[in-house]
ROSE-4610 file (N, C-alpha, C; in Angstrom, 1 decimal, always signed):
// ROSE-4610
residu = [X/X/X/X/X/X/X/X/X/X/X/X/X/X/X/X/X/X/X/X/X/X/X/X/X/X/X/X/X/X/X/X/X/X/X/X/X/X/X/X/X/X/X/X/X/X/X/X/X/X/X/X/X/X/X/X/X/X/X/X/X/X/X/X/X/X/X/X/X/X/X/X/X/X/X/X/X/X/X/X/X/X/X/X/X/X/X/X/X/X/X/X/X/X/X/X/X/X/X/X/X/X/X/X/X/X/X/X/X/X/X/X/X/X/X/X/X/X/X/X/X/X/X/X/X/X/X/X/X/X/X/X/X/X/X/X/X/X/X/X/X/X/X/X/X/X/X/X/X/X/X/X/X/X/X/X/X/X/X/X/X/X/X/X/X/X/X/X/X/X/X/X/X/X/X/X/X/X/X/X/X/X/X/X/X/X/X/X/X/X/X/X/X/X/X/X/X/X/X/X/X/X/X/X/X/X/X/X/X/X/X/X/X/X/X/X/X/X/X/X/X/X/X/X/X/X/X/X/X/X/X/X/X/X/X/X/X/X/X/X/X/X/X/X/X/X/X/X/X/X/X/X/X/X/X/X/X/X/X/X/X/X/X/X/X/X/X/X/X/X/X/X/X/X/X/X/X/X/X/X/X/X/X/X/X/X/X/X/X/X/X/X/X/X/X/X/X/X/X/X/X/X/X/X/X/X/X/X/X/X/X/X/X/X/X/X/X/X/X/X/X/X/X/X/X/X/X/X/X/X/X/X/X/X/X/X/X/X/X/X/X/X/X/X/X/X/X/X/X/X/X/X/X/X/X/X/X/X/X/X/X/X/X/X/X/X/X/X/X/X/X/X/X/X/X/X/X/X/X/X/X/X/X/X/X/X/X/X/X/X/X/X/X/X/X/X/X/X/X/X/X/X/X/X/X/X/X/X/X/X/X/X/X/X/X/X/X/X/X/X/X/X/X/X/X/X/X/X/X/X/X/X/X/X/X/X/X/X/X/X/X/X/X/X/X/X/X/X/X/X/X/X/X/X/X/X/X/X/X/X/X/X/X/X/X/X/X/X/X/X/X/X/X/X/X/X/X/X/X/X/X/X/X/X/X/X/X/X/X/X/X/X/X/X/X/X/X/X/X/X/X/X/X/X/X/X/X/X/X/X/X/X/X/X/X/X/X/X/X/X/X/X/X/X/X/X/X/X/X/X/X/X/X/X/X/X/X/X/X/X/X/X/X/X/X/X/X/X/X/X/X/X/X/X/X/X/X/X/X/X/X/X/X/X/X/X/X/X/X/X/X/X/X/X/X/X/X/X/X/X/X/X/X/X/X/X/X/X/X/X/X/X/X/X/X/X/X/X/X/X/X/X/X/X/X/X/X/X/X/X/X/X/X/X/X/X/X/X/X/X/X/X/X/X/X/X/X/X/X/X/X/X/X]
num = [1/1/1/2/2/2/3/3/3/4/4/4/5/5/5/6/6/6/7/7/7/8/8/8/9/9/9/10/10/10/11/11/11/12/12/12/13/13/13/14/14/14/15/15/15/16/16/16/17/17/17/18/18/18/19/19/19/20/20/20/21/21/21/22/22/22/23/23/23/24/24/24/25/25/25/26/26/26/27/27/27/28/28/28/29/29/29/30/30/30/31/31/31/32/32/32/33/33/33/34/34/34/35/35/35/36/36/36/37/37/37/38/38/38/39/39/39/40/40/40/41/41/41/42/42/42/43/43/43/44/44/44/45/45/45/46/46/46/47/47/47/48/48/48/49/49/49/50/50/50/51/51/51/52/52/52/53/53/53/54/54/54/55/55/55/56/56/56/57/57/57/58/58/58/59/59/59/60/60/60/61/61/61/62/62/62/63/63/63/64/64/64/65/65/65/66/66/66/67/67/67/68/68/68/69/69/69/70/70/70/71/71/71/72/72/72/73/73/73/74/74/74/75/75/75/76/76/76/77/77/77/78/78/78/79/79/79/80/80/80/81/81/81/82/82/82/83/83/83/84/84/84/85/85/85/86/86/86/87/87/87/88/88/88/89/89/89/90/90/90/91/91/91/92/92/92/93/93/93/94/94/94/95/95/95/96/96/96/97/97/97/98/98/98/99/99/99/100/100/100/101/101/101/102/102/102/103/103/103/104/104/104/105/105/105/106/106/106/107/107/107/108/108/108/109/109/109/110/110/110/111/111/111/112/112/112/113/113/113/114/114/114/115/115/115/116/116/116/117/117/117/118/118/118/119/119/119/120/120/120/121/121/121/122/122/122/123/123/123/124/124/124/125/125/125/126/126/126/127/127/127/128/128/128/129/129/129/130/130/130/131/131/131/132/132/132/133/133/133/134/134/134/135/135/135/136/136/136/137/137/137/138/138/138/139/139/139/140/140/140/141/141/141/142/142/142/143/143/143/144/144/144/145/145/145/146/146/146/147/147/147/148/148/148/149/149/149/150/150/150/151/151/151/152/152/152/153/153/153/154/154/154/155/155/155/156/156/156/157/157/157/158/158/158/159/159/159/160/160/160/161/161/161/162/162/162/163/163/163/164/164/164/165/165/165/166/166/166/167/167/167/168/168/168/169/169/169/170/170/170/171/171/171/172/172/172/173/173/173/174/174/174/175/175/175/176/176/176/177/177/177/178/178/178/179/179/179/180/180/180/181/181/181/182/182/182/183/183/183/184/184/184/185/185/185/186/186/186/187/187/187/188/188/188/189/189/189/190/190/190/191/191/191/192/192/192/193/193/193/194/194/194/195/195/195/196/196/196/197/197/197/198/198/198/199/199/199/200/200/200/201/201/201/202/202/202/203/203/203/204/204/204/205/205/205/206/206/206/207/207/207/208/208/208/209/209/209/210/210/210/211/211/211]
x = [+111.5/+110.4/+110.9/+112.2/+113.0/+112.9/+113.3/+113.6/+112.1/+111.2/+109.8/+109.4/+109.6/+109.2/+109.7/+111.1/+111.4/+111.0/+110.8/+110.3/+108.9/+108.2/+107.2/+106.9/+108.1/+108.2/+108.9/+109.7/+110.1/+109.0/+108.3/+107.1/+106.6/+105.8/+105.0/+105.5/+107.2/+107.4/+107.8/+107.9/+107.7/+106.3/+105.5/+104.4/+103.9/+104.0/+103.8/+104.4/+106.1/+106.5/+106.2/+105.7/+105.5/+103.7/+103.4/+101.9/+101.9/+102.8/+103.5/+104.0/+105.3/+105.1/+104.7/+103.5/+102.6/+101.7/+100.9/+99.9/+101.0/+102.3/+102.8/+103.2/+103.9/+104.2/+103.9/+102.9/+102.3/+102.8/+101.9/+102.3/+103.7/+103.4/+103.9/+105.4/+106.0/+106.9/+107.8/+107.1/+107.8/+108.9/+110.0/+111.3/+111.5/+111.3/+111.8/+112.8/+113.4/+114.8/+114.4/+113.7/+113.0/+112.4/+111.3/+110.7/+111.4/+112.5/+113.2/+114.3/+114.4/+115.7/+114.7/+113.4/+112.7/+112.0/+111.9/+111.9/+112.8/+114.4/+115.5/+115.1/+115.6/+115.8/+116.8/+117.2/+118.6/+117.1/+117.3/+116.8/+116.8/+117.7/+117.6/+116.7/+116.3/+115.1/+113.9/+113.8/+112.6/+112.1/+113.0/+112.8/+112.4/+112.9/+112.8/+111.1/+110.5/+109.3/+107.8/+108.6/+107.9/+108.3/+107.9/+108.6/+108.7/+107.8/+107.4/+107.0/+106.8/+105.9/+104.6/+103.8/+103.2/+102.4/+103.4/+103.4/+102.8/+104.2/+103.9/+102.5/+102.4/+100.7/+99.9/+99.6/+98.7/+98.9/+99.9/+100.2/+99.1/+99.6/+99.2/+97.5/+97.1/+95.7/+95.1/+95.6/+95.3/+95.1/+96.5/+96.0/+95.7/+95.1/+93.8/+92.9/+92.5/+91.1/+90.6/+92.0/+91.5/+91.1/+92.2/+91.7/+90.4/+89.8/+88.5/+87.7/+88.2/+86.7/+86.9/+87.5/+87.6/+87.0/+86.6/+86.0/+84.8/+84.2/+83.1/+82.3/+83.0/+82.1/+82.5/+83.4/+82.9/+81.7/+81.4/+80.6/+80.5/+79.4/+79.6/+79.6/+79.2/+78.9/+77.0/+76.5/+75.2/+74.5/+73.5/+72.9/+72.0/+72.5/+71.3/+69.8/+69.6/+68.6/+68.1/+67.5/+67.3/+68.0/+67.6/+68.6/+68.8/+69.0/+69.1/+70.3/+70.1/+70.7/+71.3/+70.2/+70.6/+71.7/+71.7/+72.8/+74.2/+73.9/+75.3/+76.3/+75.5/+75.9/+76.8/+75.5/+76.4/+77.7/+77.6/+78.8/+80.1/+79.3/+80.5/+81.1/+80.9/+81.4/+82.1/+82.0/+82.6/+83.8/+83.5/+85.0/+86.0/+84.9/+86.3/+87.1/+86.1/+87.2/+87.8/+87.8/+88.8/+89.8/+90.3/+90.7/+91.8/+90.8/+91.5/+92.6/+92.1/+93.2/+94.6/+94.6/+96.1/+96.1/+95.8/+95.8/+96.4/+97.9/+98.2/+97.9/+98.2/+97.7/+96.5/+95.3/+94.1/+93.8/+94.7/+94.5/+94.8/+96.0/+96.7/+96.2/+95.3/+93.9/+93.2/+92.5/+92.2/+92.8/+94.1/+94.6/+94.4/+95.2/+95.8/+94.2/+93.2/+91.9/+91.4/+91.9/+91.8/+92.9/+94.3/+95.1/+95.1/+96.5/+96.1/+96.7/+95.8/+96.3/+97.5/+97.6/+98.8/+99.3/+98.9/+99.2/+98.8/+98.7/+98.7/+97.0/+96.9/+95.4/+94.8/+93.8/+93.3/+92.2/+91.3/+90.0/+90.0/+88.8/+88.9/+87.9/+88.4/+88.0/+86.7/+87.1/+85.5/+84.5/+84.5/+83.6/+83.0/+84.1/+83.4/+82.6/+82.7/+82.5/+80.8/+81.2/+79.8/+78.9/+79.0/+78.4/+77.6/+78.6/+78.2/+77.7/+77.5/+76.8/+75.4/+75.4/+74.0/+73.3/+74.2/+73.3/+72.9/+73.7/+73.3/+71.7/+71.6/+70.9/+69.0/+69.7/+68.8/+68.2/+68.9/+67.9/+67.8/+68.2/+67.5/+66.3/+65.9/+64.4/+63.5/+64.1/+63.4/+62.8/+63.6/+63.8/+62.5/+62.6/+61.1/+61.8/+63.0/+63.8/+64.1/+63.7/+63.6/+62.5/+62.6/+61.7/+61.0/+60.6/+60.1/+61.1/+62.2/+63.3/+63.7/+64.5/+64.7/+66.3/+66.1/+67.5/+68.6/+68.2/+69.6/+70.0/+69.5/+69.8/+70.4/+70.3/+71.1/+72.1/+72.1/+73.4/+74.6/+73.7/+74.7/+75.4/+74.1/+75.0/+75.8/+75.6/+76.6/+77.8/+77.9/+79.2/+79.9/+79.0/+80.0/+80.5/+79.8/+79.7/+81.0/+81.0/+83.0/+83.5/+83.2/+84.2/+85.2/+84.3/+84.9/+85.5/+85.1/+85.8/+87.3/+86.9/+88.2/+89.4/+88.7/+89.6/+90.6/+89.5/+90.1/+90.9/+90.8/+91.4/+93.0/+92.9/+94.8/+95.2/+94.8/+95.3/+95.1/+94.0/+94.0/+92.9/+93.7/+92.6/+91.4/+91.3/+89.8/+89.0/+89.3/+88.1/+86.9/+88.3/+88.5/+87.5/+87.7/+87.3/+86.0/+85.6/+84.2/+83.6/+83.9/+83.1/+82.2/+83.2/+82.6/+81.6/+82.2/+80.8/+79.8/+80.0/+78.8/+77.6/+78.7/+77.4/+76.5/+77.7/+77.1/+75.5/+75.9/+74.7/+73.6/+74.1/+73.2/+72.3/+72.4/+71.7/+71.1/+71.8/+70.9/+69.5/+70.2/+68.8/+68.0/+67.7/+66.1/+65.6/+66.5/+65.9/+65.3/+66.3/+66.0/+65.3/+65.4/+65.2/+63.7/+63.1/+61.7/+61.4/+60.2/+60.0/+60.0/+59.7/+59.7/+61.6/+62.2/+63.7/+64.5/+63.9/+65.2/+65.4/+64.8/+64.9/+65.9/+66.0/+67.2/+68.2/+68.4/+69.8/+70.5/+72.2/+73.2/+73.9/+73.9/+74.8/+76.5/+77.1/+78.5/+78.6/+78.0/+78.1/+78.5/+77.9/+77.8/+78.8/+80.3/+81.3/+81.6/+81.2/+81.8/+80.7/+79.3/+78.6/+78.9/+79.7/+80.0/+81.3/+82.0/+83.4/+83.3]
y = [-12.6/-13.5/-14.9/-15.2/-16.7/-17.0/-16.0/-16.6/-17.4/-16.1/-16.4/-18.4/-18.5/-19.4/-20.9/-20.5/-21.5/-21.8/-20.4/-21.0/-21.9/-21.5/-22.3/-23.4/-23.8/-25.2/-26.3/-25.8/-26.2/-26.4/-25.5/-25.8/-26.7/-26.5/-27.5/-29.0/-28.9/-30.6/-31.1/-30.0/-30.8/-31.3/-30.0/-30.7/-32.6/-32.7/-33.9/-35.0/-34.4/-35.5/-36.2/-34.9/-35.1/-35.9/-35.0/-36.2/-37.6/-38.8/-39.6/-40.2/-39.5/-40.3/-40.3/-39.2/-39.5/-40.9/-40.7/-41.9/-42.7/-43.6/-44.1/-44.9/-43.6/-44.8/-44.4/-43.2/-42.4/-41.3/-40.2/-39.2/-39.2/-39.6/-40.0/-40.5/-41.5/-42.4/-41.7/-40.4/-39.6/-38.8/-38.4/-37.5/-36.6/-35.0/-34.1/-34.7/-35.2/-35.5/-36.6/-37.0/-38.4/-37.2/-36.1/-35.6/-34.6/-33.8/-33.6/-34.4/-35.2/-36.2/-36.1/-37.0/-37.4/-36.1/-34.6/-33.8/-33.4/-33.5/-33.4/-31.7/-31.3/-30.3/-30.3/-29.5/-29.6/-29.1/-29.8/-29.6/-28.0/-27.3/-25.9/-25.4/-25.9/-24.8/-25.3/-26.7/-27.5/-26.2/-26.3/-25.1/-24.0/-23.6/-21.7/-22.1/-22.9/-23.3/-23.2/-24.6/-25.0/-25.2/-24.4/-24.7/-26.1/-27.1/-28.2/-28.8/-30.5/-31.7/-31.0/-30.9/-30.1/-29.1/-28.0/-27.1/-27.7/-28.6/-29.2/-30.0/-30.8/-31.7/-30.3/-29.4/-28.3/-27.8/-28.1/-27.3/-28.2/-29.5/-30.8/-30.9/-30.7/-30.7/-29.4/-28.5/-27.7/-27.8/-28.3/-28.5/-29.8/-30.5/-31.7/-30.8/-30.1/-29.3/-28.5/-28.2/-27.4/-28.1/-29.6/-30.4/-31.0/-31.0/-32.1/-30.9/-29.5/-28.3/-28.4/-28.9/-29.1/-30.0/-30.7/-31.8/-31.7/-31.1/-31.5/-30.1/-29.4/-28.0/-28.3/-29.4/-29.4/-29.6/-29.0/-29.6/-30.8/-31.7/-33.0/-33.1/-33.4/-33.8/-33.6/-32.5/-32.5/-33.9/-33.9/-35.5/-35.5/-36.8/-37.2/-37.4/-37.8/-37.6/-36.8/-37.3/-36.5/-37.0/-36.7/-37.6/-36.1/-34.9/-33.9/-34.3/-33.4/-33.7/-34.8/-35.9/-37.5/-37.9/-37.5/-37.8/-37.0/-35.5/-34.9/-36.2/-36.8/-37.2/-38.1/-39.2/-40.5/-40.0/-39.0/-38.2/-38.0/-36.9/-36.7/-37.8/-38.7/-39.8/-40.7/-40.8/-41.5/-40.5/-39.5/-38.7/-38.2/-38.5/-38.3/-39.8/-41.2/-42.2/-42.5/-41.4/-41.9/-41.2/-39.9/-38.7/-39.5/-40.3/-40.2/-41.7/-42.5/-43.6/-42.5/-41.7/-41.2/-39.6/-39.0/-38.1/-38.3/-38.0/-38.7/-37.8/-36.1/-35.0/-35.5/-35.6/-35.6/-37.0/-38.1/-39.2/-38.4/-38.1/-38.0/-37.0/-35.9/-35.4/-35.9/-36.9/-37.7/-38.5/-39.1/-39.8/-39.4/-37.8/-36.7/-36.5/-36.6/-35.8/-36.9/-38.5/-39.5/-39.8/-38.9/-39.4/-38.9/-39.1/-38.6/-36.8/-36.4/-35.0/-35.0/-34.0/-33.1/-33.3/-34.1/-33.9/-32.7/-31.8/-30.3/-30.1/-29.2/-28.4/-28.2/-27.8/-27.6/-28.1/-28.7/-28.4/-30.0/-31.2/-32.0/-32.7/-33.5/-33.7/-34.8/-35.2/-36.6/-35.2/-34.3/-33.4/-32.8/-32.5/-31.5/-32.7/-33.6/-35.0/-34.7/-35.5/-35.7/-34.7/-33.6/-32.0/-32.3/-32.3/-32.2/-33.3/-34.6/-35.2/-34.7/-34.6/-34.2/-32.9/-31.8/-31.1/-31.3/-32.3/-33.0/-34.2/-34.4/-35.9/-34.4/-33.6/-32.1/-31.5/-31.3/-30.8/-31.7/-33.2/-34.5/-34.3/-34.3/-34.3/-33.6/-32.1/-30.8/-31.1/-31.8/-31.6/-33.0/-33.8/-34.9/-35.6/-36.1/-37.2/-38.8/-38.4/-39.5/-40.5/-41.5/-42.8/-42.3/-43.3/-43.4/-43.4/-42.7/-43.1/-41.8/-41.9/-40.6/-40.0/-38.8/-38.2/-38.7/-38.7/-38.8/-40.3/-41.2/-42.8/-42.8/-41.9/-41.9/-41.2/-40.5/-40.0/-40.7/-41.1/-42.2/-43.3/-43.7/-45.1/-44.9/-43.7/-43.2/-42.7/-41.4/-41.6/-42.4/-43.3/-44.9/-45.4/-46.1/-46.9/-45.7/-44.8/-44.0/-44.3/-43.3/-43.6/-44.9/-46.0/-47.2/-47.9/-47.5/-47.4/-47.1/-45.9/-45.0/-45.7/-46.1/-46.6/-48.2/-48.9/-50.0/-49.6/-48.4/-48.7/-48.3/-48.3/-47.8/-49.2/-50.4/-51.8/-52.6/-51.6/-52.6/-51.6/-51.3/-50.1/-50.4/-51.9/-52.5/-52.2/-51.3/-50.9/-49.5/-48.5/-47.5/-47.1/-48.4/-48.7/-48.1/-47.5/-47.6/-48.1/-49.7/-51.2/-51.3/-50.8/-50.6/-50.0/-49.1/-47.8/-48.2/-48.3/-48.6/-49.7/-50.7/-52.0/-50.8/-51.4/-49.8/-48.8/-48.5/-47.6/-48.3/-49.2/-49.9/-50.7/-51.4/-51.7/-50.4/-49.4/-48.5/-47.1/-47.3/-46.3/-47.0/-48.1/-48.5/-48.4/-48.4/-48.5/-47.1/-45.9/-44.7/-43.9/-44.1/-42.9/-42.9/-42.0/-42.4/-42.4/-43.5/-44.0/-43.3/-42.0/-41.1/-40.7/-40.7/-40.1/-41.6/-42.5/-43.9/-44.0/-43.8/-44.0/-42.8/-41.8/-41.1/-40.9/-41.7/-42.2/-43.5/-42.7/-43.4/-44.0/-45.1/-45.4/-45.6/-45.9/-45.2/-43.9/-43.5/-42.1/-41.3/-39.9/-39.3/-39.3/-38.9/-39.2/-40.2/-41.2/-42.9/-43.1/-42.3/-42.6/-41.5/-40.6/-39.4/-39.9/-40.7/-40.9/-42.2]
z = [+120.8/+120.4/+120.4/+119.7/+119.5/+121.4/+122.1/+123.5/+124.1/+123.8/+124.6/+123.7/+122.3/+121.7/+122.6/+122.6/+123.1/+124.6/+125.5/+126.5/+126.3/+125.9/+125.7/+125.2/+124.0/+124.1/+125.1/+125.9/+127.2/+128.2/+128.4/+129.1/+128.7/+127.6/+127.0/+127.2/+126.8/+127.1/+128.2/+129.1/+130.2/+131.1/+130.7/+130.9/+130.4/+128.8/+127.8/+129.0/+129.1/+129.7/+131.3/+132.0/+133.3/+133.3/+131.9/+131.8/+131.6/+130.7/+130.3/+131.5/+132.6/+133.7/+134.7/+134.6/+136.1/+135.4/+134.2/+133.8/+134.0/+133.6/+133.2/+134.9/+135.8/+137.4/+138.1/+137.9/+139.1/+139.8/+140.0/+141.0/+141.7/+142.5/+143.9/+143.8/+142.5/+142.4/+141.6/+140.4/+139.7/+140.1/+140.1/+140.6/+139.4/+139.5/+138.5/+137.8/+138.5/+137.6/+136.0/+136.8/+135.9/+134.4/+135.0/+133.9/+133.0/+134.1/+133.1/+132.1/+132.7/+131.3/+130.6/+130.5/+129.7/+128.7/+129.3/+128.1/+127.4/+128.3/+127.5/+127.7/+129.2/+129.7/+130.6/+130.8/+132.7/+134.1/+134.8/+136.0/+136.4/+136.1/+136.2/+135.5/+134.1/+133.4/+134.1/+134.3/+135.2/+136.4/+137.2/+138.1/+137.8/+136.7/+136.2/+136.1/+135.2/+135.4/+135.8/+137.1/+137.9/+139.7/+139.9/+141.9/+142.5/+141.8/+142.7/+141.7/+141.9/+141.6/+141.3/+142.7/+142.5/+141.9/+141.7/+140.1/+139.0/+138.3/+137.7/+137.2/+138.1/+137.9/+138.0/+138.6/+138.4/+136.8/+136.1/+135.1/+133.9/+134.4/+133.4/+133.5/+135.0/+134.9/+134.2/+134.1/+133.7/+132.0/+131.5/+129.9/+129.6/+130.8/+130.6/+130.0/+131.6/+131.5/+130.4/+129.3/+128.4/+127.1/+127.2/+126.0/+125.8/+127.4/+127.7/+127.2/+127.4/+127.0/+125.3/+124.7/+123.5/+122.6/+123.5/+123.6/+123.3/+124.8/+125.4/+125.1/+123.6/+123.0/+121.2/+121.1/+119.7/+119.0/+117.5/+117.0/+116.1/+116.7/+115.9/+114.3/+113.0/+112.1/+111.7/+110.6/+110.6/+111.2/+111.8/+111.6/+110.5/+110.3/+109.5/+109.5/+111.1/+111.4/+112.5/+113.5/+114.9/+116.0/+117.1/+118.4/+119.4/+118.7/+119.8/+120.6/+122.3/+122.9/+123.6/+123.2/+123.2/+122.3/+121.1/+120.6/+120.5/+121.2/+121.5/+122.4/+123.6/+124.6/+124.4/+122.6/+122.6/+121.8/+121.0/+120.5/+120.9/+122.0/+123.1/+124.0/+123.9/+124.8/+124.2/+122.9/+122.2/+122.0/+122.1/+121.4/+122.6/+123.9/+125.2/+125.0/+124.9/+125.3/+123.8/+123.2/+121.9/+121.8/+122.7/+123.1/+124.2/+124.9/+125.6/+125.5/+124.3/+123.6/+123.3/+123.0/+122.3/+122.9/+123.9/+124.9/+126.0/+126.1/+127.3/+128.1/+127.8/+129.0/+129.4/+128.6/+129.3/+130.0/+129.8/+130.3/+131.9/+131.9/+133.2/+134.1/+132.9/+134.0/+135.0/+134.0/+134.8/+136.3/+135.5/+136.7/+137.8/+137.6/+138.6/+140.0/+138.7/+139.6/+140.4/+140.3/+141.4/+142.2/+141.9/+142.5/+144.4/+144.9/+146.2/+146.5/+147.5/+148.2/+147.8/+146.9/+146.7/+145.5/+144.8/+143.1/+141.9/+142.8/+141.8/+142.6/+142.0/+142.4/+140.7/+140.7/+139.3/+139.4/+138.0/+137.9/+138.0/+138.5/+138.4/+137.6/+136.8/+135.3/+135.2/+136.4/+136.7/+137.3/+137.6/+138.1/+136.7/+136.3/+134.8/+134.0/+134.2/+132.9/+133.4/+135.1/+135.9/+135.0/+135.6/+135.6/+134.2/+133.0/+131.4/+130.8/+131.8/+131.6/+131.9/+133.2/+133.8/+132.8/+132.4/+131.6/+130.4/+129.4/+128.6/+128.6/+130.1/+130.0/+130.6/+131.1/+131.1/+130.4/+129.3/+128.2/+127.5/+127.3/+126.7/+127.4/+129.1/+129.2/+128.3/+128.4/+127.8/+126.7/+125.8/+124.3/+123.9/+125.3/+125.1/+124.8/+124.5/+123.9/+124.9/+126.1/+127.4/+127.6/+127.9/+128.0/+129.3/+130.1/+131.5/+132.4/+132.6/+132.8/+134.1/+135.1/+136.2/+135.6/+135.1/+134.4/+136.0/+137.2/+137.8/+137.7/+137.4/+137.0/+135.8/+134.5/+133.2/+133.6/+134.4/+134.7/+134.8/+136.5/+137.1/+136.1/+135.5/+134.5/+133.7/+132.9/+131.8/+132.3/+133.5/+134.3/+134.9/+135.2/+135.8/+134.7/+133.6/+132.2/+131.8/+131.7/+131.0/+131.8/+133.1/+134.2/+133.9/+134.0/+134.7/+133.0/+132.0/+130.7/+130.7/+131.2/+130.8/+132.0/+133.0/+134.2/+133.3/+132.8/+132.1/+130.9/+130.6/+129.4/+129.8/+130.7/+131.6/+131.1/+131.4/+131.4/+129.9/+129.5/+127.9/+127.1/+126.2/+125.1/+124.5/+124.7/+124.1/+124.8/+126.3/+126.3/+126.7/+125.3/+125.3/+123.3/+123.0/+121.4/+121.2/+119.8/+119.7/+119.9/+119.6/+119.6/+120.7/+122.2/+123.0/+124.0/+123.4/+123.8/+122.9/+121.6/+121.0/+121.3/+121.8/+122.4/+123.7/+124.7/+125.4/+125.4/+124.0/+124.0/+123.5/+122.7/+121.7/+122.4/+124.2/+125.2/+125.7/+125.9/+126.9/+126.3/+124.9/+124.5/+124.5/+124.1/+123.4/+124.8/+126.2/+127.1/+128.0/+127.4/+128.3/+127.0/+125.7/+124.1/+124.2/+123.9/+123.7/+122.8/+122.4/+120.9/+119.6/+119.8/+118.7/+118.2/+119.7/+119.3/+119.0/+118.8/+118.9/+117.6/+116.8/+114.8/+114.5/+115.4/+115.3/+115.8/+116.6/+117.3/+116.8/+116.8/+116.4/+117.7/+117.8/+118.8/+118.7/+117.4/+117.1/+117.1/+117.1/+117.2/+115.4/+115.5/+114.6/+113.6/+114.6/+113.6/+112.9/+113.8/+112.9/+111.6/+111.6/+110.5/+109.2/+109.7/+108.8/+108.3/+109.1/+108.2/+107.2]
């Protein structure tokens, strides 16, 4: 059991570390040798492993993909008021780019799922975002909680509007902050909510009004 434990912490840190310097110099530029010093492993357990770079990044996207489902299925904080699946969204979105301030695996998910051919195989994480957007902004129609507005245009904006979030916040975290999602939202509901669901929408999102 002592043996199996430790294998797994071995894994695990080399995973951490191979996530740290793919975000950090990139795929492409990383050398095992590099990820193993940096987990403080010998290049031989690296191997026992993982066969490849490759490997590797498949391993990392993979425990992206599990942290983002952790995410993107928790439950928020009772609301106080209404908002439905409108306000799961602004929820959930506030809680991936806050996830993803001090997440270096799931930053490097991401990286990984823009980077080029041959950085691991695995699930790709702007796909699942896309996806959970769209079924979120889907049963927001259902639920009546939508303006005059075409659900594939809220999509688009809100996946771009993280996307391109989460892209800046590689170069500076301000713009990974609440502050900014919050303006964010705080322009786009009154524009897409319909008048009955806007008196129940938080655009900090649920947790920041529960804490």
């Amino acid at each position: 059991m002592a043996k199996q434990e430790r294998a797994v912490r071995t894994r695990n840190a080399l995973i951490e570390s191979a996530a740290e310097l793919f975000t950090r110099d990139g795929f492409e530029v990383v050398s095992l040798s590099t990820i193993s010093a940096r987990a403080g492993v010998s290049n031989g357990a690296l191997h026992f492993h993982f066969a490849s770079k490759a490997a590797l990044a498949t391993a990392v996207r993979e425990a992206a993909a599990q942290h983002f489902a952790r995410i993107t299925s928790a439950d928020p904080p009772p609301p106080p008021r209404g908002g439905g699946s409108l306000q799961t969204l602004v929820d959930t979105s506030h809680a991936l780019l806050r996830c993803l301030s001090r997440d270096v695996i799931l930053r490097a998910g991401f990286d990984l799922s823009d980077s080029a051919e041959g950085a691991g195989e695995g699930e790709d994480l702007f796909e699942l975002w896309s996806a959970w957007v769209e079924d979120a902004v889907a049963r927001s129609a259902r639920e009546g909680l939508l303006a005059d507005v075409a659900p594939r245009d809220l999509v688009t904006t809100v996946v771009g509007a993280t996307v391109g979030f989460a892209a800046l916040g590689g170069h500076d975290v301000h713009w990974l902050s609440r502050t900014t999602l919050t303006r964010f939202w705080s322009l786009l509901l009154p524009r897409v909510a319909s008048p009955h669901a806007q008196p129940g929408l938080v655009a900090a999102g649920r947790w920041a009004e529960a804490s």
